[in-house]
N, CA, C and O atoms as CSV, one atom per row, in Angstrom:
chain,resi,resn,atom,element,x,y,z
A,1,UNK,N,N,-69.207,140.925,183.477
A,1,UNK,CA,C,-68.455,140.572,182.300
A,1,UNK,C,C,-67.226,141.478,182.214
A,1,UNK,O,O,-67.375,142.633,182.613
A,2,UNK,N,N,-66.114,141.130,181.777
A,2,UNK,CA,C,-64.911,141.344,181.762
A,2,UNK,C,C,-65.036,142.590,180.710
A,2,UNK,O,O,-65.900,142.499,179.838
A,3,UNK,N,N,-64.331,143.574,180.754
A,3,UNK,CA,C,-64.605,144.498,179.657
A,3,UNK,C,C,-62.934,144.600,178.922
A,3,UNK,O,O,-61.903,144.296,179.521
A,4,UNK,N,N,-63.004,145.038,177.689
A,4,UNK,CA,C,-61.266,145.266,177.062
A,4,UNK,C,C,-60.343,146.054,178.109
A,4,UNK,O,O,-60.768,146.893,178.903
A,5,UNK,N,N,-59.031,145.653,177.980
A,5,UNK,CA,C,-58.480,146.909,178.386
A,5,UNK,C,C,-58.077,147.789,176.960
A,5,UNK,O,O,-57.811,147.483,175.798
A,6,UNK,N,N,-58.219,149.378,177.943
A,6,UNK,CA,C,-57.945,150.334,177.171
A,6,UNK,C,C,-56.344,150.603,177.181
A,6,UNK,O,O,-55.689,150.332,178.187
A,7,UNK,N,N,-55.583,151.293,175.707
A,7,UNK,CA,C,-54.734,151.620,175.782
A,7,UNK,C,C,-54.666,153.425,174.950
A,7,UNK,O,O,-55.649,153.967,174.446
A,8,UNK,N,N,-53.754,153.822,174.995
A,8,UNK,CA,C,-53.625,155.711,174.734
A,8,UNK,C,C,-53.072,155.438,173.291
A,8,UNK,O,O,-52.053,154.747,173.292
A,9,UNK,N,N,-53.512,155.819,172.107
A,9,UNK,CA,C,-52.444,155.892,170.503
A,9,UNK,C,C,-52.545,157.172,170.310
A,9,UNK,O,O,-53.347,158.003,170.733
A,10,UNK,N,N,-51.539,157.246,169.543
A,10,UNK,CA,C,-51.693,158.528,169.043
A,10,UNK,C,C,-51.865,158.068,167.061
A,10,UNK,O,O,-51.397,157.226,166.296
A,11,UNK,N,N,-52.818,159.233,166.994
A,11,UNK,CA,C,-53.086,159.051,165.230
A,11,UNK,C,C,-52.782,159.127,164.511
A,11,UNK,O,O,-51.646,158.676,164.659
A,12,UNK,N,N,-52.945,159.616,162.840
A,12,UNK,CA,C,-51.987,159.970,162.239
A,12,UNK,C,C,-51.715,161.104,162.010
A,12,UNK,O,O,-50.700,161.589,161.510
A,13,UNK,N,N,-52.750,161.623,162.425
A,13,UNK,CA,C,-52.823,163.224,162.588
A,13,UNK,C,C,-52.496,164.205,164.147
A,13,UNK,O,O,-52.759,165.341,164.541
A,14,UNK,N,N,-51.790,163.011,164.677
A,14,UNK,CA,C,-51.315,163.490,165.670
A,14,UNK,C,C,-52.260,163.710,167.436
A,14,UNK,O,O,-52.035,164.297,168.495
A,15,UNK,N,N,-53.092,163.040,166.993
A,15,UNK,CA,C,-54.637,163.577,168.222
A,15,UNK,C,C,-54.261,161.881,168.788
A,15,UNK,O,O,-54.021,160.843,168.171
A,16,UNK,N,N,-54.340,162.177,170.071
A,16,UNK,CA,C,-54.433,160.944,171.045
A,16,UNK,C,C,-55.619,160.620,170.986
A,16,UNK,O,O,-56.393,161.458,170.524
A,17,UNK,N,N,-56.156,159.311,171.429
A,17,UNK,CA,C,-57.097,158.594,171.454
A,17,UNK,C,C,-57.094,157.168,172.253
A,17,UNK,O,O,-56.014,156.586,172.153
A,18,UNK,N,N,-57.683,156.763,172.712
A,18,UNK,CA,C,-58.196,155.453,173.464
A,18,UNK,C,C,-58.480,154.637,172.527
A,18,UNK,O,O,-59.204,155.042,171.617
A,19,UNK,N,N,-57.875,152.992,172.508
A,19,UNK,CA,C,-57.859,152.412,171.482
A,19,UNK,C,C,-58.227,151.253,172.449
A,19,UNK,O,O,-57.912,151.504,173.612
A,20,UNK,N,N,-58.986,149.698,172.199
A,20,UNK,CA,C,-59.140,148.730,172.816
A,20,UNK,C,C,-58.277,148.336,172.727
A,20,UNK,O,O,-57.561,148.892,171.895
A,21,UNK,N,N,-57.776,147.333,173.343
A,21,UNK,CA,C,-56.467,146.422,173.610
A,21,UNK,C,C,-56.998,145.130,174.346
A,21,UNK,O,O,-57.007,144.841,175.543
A,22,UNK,N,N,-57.577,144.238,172.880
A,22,UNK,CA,C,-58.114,142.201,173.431
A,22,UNK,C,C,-56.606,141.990,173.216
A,22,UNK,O,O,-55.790,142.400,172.391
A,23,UNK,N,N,-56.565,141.171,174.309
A,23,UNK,CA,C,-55.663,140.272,175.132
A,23,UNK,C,C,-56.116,138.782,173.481
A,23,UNK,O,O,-57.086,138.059,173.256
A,24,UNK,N,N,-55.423,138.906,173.115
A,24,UNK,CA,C,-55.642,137.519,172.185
A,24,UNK,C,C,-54.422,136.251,172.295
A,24,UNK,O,O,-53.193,136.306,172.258
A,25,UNK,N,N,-55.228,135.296,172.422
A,25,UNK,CA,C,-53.978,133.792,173.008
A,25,UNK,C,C,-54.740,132.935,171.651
A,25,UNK,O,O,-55.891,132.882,171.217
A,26,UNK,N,N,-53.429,132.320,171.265
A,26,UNK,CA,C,-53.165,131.553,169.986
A,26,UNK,C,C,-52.393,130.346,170.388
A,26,UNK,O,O,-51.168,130.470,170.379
A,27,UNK,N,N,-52.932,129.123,170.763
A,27,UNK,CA,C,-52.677,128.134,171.162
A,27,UNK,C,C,-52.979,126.697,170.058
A,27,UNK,O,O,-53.660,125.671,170.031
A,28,UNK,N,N,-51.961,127.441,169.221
A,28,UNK,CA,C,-52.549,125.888,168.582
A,28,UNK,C,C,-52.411,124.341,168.857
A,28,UNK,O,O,-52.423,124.086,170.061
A,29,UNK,N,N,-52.292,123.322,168.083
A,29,UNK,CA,C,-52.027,121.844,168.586
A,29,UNK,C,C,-50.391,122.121,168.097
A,29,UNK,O,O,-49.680,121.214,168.532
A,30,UNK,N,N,-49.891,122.781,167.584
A,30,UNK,CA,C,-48.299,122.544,167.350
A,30,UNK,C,C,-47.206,123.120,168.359
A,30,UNK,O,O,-45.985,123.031,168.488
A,31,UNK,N,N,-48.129,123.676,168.927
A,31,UNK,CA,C,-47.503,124.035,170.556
A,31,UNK,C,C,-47.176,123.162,171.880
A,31,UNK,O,O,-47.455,121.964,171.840
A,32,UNK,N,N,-46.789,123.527,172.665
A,32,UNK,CA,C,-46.316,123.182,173.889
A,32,UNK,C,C,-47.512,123.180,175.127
A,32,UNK,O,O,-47.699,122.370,176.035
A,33,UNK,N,N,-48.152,124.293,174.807
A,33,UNK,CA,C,-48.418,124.815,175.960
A,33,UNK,C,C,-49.577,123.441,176.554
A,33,UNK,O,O,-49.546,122.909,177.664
A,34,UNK,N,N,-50.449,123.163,175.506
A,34,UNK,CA,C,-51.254,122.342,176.203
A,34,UNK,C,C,-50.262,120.727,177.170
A,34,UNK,O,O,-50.503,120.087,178.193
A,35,UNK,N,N,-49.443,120.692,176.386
A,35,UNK,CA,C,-49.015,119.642,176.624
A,35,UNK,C,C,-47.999,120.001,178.007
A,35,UNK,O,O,-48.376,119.500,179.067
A,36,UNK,N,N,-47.030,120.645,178.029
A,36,UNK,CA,C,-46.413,120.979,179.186
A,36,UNK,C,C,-46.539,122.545,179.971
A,36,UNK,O,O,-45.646,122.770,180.789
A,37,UNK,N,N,-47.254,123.286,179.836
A,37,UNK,CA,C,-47.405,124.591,180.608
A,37,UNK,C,C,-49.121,124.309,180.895
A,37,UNK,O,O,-49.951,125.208,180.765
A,38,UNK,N,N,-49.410,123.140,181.235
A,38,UNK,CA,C,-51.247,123.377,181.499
A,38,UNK,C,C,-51.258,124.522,182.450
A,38,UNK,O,O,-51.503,125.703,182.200
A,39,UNK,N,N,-50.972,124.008,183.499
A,39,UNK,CA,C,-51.142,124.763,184.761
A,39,UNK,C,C,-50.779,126.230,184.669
A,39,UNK,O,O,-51.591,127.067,185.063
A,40,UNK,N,N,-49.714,126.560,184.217
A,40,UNK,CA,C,-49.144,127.886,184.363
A,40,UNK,C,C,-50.356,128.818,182.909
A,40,UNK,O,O,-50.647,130.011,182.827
A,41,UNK,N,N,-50.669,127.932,182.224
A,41,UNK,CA,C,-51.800,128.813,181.124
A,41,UNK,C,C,-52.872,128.609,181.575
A,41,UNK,O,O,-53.748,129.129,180.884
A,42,UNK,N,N,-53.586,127.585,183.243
A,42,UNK,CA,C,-54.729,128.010,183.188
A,42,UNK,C,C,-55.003,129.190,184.417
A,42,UNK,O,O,-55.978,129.747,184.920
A,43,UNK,N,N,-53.264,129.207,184.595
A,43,UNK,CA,C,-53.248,130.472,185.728
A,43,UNK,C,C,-53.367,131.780,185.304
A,43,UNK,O,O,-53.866,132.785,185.812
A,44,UNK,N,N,-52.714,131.516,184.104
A,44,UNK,CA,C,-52.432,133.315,183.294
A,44,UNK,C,C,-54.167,133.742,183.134
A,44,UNK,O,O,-54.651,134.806,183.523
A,45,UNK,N,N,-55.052,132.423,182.348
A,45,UNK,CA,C,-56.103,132.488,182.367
A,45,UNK,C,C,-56.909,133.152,183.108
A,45,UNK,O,O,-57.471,134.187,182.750
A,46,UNK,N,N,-57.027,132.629,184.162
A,46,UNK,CA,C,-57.666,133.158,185.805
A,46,UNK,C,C,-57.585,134.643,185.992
A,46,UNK,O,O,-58.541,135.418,186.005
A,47,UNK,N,N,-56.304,134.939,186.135
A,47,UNK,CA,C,-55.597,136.113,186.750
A,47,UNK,C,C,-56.163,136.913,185.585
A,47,UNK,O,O,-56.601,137.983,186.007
A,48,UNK,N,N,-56.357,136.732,183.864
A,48,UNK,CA,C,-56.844,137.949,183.222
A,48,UNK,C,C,-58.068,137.945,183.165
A,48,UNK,O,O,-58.466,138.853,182.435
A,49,UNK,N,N,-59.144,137.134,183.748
A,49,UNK,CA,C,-60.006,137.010,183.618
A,49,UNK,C,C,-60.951,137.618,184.969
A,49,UNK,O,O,-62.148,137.896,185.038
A,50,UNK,N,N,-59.909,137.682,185.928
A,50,UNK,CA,C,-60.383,138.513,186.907
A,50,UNK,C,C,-60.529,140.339,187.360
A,50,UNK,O,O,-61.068,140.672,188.415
């Protein structure tokens, strides 16, 4: 199973930390993508999923 990627923040108190970073895709029906980018979104798909 695919795990998050991690990214570095810094706080408010100034201390770095490791924060998750989900990849989130928002495809609604008022978009394009299903209709003309299938292919190229079920590639992006693939490639982050690997």
């Amino acid at each position: 199973m695919a795990q998050w990627q991690k990214t570095p923040i810094q706080r408010d108190n100034g201390e770095m930390a490791e924060a998750q970073a989900p990849v989130i895709v928002s495809a609604s029906r008022s978009t394009d993508i299903p209709a003309f980018y299938a292919d190229w979104f079920f590639h992006r798909l693939k490639v982050k999923l690997l």
